[in-house]
N, CA, C and O atoms as CSV, one atom per row, in Angstrom:
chain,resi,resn,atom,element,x,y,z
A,1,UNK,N,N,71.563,104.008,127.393
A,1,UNK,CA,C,72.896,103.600,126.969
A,1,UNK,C,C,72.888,103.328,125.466
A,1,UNK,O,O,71.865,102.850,124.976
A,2,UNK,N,N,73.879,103.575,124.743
A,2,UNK,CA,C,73.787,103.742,123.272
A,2,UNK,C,C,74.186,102.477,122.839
A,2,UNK,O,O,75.155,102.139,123.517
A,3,UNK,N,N,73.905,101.675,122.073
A,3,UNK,CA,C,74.577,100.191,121.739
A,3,UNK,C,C,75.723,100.291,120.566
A,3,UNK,O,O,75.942,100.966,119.560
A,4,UNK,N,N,76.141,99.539,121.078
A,4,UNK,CA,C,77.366,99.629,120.309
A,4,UNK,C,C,77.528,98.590,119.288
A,4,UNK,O,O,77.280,97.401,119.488
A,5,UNK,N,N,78.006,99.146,118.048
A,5,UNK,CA,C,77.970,98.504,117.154
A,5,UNK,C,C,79.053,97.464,117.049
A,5,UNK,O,O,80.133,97.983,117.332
A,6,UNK,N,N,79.159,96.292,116.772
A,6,UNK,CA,C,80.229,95.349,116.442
A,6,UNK,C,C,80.724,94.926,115.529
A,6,UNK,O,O,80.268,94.389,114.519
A,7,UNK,N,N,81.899,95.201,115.919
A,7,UNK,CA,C,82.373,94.994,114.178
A,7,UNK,C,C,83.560,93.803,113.447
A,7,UNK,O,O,84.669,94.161,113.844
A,8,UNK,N,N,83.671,92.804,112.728
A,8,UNK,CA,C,84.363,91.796,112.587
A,8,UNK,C,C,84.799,92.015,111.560
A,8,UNK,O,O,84.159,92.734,110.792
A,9,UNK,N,N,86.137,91.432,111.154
A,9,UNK,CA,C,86.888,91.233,109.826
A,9,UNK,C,C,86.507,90.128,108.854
A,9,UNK,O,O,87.152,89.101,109.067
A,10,UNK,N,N,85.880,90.068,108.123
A,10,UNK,CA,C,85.036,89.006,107.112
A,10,UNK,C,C,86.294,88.238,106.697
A,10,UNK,O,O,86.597,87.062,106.898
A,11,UNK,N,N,86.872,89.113,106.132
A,11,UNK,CA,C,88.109,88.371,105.145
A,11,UNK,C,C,88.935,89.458,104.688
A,11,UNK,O,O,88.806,90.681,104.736
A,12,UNK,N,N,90.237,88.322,104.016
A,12,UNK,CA,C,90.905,89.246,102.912
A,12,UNK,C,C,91.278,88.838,101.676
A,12,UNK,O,O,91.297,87.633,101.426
A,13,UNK,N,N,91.561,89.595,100.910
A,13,UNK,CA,C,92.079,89.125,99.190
A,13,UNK,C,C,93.013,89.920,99.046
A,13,UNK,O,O,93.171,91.005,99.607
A,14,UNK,N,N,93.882,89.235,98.037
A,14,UNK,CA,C,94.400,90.020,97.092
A,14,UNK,C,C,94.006,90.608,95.799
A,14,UNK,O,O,93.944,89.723,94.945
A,15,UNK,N,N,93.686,91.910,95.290
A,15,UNK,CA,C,92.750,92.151,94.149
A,15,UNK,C,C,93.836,92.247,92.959
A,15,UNK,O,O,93.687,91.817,91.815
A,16,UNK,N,N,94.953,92.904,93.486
A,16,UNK,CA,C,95.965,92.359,92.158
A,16,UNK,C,C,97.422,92.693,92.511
A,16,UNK,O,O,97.924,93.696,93.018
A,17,UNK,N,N,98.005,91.381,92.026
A,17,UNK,CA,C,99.455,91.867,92.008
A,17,UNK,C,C,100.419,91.745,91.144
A,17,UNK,O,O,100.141,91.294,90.033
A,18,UNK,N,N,101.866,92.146,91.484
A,18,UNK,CA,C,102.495,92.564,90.076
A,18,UNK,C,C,103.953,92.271,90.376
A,18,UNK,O,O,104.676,93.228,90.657
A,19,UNK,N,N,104.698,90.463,90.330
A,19,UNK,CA,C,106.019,90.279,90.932
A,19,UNK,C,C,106.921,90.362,89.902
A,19,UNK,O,O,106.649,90.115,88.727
A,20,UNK,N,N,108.247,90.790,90.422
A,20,UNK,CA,C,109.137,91.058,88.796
A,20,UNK,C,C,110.319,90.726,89.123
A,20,UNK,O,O,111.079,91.686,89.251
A,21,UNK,N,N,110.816,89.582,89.331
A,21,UNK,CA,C,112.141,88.578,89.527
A,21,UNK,C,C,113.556,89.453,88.693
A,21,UNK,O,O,113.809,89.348,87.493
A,22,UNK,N,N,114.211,90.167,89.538
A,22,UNK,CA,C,115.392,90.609,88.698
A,22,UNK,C,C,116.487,90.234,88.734
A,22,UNK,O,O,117.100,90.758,87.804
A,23,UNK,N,N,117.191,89.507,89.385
A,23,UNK,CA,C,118.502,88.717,89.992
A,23,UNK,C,C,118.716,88.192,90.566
A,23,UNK,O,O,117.676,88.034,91.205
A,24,UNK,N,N,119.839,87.302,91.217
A,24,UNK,CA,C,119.733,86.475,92.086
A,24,UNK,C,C,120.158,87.637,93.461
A,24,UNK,O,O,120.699,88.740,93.534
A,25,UNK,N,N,119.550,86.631,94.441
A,25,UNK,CA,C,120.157,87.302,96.134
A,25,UNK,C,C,121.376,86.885,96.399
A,25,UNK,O,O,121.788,85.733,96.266
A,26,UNK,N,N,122.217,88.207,96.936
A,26,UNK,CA,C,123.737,87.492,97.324
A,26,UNK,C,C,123.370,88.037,98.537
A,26,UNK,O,O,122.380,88.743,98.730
A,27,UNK,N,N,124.561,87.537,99.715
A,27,UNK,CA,C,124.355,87.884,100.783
A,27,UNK,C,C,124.372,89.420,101.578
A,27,UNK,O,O,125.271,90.102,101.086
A,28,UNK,N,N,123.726,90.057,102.526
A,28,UNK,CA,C,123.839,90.865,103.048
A,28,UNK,C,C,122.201,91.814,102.890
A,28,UNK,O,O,121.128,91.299,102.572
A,29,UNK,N,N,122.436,93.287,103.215
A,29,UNK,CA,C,120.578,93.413,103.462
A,29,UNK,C,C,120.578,94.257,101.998
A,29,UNK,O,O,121.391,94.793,101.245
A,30,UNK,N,N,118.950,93.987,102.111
A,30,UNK,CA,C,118.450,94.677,101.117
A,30,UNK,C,C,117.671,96.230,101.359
A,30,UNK,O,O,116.698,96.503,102.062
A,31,UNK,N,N,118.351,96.935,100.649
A,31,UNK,CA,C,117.619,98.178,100.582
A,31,UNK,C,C,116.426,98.508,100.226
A,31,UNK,O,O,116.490,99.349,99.329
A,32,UNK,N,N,115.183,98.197,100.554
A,32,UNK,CA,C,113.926,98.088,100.229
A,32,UNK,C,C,113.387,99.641,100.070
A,32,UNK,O,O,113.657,100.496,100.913
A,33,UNK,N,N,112.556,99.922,98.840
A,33,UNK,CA,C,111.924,100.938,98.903
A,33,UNK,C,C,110.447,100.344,99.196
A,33,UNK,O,O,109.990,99.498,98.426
A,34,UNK,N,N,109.553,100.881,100.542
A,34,UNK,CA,C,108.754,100.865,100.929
A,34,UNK,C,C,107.605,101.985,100.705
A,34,UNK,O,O,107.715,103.055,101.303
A,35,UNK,N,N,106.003,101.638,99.461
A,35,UNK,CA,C,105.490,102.943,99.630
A,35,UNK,C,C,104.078,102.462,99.585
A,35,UNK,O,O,103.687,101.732,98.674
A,36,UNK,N,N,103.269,102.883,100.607
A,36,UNK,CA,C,102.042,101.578,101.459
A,36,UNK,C,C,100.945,103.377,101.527
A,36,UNK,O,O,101.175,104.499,101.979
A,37,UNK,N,N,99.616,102.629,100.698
A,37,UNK,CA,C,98.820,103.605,101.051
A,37,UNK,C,C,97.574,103.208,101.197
A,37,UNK,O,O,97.109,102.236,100.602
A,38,UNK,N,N,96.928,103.941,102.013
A,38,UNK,CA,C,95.602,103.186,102.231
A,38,UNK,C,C,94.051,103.584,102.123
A,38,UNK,O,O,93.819,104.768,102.367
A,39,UNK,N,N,93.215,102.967,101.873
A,39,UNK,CA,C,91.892,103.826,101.337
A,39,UNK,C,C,90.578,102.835,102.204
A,39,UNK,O,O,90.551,101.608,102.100
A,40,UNK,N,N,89.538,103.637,103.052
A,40,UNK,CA,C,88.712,103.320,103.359
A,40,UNK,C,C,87.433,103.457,102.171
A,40,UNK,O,O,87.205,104.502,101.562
A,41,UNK,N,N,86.760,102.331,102.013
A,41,UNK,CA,C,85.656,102.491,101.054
A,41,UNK,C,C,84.523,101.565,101.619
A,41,UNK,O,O,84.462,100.435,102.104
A,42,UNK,N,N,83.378,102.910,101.232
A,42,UNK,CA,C,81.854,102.640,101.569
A,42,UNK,C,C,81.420,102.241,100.445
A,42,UNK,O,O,81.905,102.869,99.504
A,43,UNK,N,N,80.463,101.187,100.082
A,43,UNK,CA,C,79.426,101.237,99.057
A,43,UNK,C,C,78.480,101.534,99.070
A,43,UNK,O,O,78.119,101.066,100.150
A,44,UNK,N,N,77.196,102.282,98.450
A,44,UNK,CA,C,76.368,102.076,99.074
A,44,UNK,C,C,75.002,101.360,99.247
A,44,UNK,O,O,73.983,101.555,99.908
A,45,UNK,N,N,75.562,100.199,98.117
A,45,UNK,CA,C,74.767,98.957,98.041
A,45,UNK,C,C,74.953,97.781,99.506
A,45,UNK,O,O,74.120,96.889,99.671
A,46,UNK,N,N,75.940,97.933,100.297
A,46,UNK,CA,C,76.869,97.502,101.279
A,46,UNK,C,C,76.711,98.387,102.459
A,46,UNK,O,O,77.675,99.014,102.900
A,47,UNK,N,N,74.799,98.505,103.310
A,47,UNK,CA,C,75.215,99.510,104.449
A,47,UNK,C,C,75.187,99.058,105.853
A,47,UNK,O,O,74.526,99.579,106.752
A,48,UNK,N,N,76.493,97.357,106.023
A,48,UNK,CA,C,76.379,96.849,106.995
A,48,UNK,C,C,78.184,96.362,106.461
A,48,UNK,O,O,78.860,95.649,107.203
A,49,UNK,N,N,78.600,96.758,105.432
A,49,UNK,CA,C,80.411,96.731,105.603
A,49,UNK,C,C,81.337,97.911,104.652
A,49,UNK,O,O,81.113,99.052,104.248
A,50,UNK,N,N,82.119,97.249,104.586
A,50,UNK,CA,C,83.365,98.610,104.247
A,50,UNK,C,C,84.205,97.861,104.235
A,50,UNK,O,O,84.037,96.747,104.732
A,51,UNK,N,N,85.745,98.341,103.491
A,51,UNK,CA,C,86.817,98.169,102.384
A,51,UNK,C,C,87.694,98.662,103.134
A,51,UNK,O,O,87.568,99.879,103.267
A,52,UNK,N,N,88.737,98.099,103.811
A,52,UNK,CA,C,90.293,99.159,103.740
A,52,UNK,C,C,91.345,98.393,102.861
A,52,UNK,O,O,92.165,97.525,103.161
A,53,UNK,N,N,91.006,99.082,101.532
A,53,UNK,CA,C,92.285,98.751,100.630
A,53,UNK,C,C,93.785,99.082,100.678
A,53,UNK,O,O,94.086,100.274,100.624
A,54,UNK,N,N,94.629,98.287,100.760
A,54,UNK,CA,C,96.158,98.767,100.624
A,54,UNK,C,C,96.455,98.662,99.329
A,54,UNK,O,O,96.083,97.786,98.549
A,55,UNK,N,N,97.450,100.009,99.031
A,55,UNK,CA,C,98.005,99.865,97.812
A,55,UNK,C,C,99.895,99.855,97.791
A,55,UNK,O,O,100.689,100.737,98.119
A,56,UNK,N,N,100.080,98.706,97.355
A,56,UNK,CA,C,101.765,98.682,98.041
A,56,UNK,C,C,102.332,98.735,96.728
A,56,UNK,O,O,101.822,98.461,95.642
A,57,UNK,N,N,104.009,99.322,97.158
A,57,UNK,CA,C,104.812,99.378,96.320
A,57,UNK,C,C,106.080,99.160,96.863
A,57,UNK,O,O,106.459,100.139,97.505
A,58,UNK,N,N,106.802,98.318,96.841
A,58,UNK,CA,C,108.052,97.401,97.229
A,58,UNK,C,C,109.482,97.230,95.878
A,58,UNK,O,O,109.589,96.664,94.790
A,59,UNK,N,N,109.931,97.667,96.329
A,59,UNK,CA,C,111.305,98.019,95.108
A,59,UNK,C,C,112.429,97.495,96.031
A,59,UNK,O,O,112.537,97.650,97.247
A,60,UNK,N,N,113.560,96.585,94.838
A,60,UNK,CA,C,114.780,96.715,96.010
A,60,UNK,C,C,115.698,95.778,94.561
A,60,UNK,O,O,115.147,95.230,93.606
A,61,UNK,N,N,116.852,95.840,94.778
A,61,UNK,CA,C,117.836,95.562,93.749
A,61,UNK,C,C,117.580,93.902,92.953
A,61,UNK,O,O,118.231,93.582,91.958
A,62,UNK,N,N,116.486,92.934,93.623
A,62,UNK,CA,C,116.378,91.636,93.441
A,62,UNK,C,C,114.782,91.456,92.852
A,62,UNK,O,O,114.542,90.611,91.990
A,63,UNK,N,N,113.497,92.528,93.529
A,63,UNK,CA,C,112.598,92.165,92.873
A,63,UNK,C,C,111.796,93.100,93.511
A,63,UNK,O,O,111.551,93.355,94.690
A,64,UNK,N,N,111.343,93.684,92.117
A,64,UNK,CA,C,109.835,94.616,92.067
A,64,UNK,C,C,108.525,94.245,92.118
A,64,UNK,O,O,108.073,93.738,91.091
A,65,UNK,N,N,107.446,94.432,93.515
A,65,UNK,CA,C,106.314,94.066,93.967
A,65,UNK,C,C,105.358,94.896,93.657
A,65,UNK,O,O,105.735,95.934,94.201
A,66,UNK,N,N,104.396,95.115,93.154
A,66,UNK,CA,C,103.348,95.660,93.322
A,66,UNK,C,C,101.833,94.924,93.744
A,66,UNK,O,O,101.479,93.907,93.148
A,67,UNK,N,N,100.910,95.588,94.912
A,67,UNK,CA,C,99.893,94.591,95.282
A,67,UNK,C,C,98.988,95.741,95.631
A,67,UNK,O,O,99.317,96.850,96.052
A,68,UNK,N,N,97.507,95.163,95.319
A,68,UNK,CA,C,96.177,95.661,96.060
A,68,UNK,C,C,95.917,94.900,97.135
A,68,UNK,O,O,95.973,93.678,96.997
A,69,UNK,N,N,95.657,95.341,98.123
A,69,UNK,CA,C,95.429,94.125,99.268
A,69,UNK,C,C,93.898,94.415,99.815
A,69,UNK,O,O,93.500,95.525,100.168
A,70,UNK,N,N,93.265,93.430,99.816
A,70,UNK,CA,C,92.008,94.219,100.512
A,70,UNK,C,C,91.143,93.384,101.734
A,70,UNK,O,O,91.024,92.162,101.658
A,71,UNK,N,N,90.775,93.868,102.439
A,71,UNK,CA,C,90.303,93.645,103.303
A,71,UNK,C,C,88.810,94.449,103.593
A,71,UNK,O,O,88.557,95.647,103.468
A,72,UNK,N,N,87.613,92.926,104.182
A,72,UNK,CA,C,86.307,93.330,104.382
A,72,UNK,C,C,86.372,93.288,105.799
A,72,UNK,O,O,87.140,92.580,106.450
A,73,UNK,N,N,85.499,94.108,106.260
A,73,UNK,CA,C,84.638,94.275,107.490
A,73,UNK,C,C,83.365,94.456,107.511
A,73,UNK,O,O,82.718,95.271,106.854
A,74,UNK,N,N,82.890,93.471,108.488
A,74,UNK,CA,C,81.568,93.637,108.735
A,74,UNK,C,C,80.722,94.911,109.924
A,74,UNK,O,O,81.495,95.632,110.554
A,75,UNK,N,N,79.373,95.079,110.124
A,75,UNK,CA,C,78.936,95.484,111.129
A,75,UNK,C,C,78.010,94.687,111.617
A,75,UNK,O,O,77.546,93.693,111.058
A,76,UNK,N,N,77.661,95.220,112.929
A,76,UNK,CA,C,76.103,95.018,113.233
A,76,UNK,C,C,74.681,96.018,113.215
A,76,UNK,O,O,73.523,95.878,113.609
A,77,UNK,N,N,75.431,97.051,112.555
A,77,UNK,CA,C,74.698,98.369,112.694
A,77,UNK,C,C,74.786,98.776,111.344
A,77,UNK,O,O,75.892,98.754,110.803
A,78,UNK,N,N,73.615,99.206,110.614
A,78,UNK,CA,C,74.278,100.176,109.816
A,78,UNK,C,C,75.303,101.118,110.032
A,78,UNK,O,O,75.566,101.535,111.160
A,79,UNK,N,N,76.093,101.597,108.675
A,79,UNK,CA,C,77.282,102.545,108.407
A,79,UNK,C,C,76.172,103.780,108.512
A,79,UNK,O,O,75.244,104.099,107.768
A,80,UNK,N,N,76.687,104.356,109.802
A,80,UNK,CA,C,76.368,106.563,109.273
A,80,UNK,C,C,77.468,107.107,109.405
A,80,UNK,O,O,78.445,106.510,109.858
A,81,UNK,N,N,77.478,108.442,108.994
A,81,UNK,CA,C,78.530,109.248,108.594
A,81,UNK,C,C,79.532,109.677,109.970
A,81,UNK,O,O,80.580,110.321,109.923
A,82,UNK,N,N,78.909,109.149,111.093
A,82,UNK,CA,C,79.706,109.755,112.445
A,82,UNK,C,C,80.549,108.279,112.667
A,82,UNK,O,O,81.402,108.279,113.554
A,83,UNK,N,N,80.413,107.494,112.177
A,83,UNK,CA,C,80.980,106.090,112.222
A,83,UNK,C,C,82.448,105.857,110.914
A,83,UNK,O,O,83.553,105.338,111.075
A,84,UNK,N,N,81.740,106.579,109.524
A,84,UNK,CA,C,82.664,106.247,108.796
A,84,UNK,C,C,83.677,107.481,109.065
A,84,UNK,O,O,84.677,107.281,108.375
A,85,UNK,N,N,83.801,108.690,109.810
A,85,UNK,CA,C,84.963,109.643,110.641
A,85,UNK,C,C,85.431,108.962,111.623
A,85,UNK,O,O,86.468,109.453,112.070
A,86,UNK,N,N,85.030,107.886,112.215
A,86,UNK,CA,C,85.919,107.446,113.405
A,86,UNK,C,C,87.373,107.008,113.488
A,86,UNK,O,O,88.042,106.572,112.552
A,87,UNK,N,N,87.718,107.167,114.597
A,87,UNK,CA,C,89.179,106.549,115.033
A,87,UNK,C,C,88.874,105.034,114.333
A,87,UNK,O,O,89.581,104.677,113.392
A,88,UNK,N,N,88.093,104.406,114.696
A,88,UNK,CA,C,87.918,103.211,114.349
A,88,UNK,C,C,88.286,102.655,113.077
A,88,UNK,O,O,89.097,101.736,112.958
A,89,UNK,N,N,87.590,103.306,111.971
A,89,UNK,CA,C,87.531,103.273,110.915
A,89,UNK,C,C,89.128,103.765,110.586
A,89,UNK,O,O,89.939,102.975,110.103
A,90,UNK,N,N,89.439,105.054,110.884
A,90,UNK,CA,C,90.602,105.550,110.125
A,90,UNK,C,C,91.620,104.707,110.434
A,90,UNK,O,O,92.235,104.094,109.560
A,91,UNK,N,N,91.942,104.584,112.000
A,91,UNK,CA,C,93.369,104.025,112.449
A,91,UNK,C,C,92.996,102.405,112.729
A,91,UNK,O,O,93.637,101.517,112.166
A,92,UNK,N,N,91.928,102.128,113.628
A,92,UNK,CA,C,92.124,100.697,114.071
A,92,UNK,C,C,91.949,99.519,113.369
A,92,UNK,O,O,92.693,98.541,113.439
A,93,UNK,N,N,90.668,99.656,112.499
A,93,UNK,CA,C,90.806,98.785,111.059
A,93,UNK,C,C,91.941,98.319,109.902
A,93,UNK,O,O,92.258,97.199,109.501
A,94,UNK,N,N,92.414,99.663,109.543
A,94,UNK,CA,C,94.024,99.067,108.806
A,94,UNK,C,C,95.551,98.683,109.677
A,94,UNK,O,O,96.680,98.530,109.212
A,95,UNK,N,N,95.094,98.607,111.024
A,95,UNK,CA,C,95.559,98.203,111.980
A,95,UNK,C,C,95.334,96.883,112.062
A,95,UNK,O,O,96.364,96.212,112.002
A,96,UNK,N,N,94.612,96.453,112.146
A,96,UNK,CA,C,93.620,94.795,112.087
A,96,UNK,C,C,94.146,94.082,111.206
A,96,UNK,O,O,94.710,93.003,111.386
A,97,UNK,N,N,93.949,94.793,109.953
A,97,UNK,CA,C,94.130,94.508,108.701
A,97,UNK,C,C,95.640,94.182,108.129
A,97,UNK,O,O,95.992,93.207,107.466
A,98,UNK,N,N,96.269,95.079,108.497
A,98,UNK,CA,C,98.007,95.502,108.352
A,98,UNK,C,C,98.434,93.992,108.491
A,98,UNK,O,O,98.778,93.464,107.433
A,99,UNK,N,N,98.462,93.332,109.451
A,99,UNK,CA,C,99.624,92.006,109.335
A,99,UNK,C,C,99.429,90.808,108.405
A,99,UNK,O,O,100.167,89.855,108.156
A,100,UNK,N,N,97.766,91.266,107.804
A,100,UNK,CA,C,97.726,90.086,106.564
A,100,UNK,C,C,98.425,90.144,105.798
A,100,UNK,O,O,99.111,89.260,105.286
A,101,UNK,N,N,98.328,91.654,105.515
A,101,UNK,CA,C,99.092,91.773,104.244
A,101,UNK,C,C,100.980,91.912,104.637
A,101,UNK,O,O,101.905,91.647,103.869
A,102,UNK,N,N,101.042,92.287,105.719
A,102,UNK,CA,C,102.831,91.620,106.236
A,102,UNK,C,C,102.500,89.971,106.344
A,102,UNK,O,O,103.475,89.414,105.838
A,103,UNK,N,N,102.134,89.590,106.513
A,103,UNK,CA,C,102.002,88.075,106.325
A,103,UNK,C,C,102.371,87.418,105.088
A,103,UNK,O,O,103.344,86.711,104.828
A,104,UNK,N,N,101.235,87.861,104.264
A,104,UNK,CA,C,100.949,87.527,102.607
A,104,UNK,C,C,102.416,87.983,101.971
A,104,UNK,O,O,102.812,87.070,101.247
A,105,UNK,N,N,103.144,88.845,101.993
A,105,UNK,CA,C,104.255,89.512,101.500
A,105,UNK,C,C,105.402,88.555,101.662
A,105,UNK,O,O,106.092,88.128,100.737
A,106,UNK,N,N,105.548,88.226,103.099
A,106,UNK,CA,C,106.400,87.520,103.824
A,106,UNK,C,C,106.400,85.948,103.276
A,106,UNK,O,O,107.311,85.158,103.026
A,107,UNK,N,N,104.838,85.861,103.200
A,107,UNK,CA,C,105.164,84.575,102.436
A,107,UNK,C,C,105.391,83.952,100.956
A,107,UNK,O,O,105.925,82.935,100.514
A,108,UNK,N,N,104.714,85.079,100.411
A,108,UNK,CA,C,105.009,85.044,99.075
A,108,UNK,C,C,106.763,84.911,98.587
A,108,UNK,O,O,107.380,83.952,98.122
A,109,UNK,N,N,107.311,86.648,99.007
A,109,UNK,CA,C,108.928,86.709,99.195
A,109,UNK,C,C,109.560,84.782,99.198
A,109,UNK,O,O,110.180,84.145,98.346
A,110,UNK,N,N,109.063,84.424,100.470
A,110,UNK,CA,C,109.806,83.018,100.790
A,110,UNK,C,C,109.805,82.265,99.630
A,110,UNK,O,O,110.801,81.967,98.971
A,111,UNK,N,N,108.210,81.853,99.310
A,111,UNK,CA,C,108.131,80.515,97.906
A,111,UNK,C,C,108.320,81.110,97.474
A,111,UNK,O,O,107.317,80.838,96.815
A,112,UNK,N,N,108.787,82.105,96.894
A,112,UNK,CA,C,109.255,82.566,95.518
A,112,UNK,C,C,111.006,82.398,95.348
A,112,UNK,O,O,111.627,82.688,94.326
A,113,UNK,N,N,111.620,81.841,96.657
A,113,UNK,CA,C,113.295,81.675,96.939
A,113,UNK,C,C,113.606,82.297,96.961
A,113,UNK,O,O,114.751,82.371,96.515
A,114,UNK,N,N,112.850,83.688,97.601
A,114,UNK,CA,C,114.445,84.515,97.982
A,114,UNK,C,C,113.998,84.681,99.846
A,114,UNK,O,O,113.185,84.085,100.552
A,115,UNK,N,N,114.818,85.593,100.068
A,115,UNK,CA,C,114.974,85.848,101.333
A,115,UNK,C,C,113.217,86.050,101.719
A,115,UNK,O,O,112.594,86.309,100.690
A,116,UNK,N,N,112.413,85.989,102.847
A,116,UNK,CA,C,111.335,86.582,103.439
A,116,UNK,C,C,111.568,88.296,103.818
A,116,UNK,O,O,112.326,88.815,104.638
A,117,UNK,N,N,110.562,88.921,102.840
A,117,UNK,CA,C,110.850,90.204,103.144
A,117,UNK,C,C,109.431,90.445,104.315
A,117,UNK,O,O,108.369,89.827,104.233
A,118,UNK,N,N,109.811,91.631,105.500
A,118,UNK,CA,C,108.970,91.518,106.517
A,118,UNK,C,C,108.652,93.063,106.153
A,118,UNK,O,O,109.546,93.714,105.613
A,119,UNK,N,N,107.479,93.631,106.417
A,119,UNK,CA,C,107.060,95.185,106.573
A,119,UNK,C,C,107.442,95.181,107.357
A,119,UNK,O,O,107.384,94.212,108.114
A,120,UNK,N,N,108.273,96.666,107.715
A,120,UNK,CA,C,108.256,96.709,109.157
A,120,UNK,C,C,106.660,97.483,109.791
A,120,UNK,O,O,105.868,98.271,109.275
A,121,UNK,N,N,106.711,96.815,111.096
A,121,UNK,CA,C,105.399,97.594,111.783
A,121,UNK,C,C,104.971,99.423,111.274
A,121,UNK,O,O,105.667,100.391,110.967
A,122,UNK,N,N,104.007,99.271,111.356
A,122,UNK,CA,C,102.997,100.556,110.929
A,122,UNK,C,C,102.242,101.115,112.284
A,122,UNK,O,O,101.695,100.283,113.009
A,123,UNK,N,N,102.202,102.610,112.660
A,123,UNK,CA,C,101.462,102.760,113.858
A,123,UNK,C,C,100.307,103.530,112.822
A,123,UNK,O,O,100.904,104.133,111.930
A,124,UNK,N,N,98.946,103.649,112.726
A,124,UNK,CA,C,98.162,104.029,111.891
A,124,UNK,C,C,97.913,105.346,112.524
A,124,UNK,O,O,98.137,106.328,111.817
A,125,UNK,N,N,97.476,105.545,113.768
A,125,UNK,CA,C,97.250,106.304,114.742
A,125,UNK,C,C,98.185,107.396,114.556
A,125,UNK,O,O,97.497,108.399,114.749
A,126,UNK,N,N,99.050,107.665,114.360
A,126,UNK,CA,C,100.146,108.995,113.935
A,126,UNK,C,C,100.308,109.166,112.444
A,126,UNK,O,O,101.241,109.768,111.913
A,127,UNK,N,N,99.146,108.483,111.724
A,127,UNK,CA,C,99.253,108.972,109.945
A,127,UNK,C,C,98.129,110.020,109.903
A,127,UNK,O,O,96.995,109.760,110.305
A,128,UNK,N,N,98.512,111.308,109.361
A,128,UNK,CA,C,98.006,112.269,109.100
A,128,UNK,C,C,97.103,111.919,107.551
A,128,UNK,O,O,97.531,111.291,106.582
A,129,UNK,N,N,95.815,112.527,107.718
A,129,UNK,CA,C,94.605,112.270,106.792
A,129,UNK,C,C,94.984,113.047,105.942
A,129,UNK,O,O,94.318,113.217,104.920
């Protein structure tokens, strides 16, 4: 039987962001431009974790966002190359990962006084490589 490797979410950061206050909020919705991309990274000083960085871009008539979001994972196995192609890696990790950074957004938006802006949900699993 093959053992299976285990794998945990260490943490997350923000590596940089970029808020730009343009007006006040009047009532009714906001037209949000939403543009979210994502990057798996190996080091290879690092051959027991890995990186799924988000790179966001959030536009809308009240305030311009820009953020790196990043997120570690651990193993119990070394990283090989049939591991860093997996479903795992591609879809279920920035899956894991995904609601920190809807979290972090959501809360930032709030203390900053305006409305809480929410991502909407992401299915990772139907994003083409």
């Amino acid at each position: 039987m093959e053992k299976q490797n285990k794998i945990h979410l260490k943490g997350t950061l923000v590596k940089s962001i970029n808020f730009e206050y343009k007006k006040d909020f009047t009532e009714g919705e906001l037209d949000t431009s939403v543009n979210i991309k994502k990057e798996c990274i190996f080091k290879e000083d690092k051959d027991k974790e890995y990186i799924i960085l988000f790179k966001g871009s959030f536009k809308n008539e009240i305030f311009d966002l820009e953020i790196e979001f990043v997120a570690v994972f651990g193993t119990s196995e070394i990283i090989d190359e049939s591991f860093k192609e997996s479903i795992f890696v591609k879809s279920s990790s920035p899956a894991i990962a995904f609601p920190y950074l809807r979290s972090f957004i959501s809360t930032l938006t709030l203390n900053a006084g305006l409305p809480p802006f929410i991502l909407p949900a992401y299915n990772f699993t139907k994003e083409k490589e």
